[in-house]
N, C-alpha and C positions, 0 to 999 in steps of 0.2 A: 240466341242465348242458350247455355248447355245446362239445364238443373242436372246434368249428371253429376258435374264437378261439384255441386254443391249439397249435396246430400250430407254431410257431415257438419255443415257452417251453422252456426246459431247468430240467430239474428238477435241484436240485445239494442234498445233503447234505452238510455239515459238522459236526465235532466242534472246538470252542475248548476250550481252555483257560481257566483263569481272566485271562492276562495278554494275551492276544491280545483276549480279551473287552474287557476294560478298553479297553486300547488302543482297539479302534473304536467304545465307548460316549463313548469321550474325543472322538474325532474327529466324533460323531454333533454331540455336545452343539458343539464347536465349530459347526461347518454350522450348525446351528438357531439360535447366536445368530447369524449372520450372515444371519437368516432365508431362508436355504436350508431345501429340506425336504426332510431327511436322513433317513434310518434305517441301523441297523445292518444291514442286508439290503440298504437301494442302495447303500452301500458298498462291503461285500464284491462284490455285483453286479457294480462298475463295477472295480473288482480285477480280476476274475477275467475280465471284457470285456478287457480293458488287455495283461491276460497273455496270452491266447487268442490277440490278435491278433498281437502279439510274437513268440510263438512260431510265429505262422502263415508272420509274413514271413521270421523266420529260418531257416525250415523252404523257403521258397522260395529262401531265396538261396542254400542250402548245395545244393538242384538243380539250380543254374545257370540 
């Protein structure tokens, strides 16, 4: 196995619920009919990207 490739990956564990679950199996299935190629994992992925950065810049602008 090559940890070169992976220097960059963030490893993230989560626990769902049964309703949050749903909820991004709903939105998977949406994507894939619109032949996007979803998973419940690029999903939250692109979540938790979204939020990261959010809170990157809000954390910049409250330093002046």
């Amino acid at each position: 196995m090559e940890t070169g490739s992976r220097t960059n990956m963030r490893i993230t564990t989560i626990e769902l619920t049964e309703r949050p679950y749903y909820f991004l199996k709903e939105k998977d299935l949406e994507l894939q009919k619109q032949n996007q190629n979803a998973s419940i994992v690029s999903i939250i992925r692109d979540l938790v990207e979204k939020d990261r950065q959010e809170w990157t810049k809000t954390r910049k602008e409250k330093r002046g």
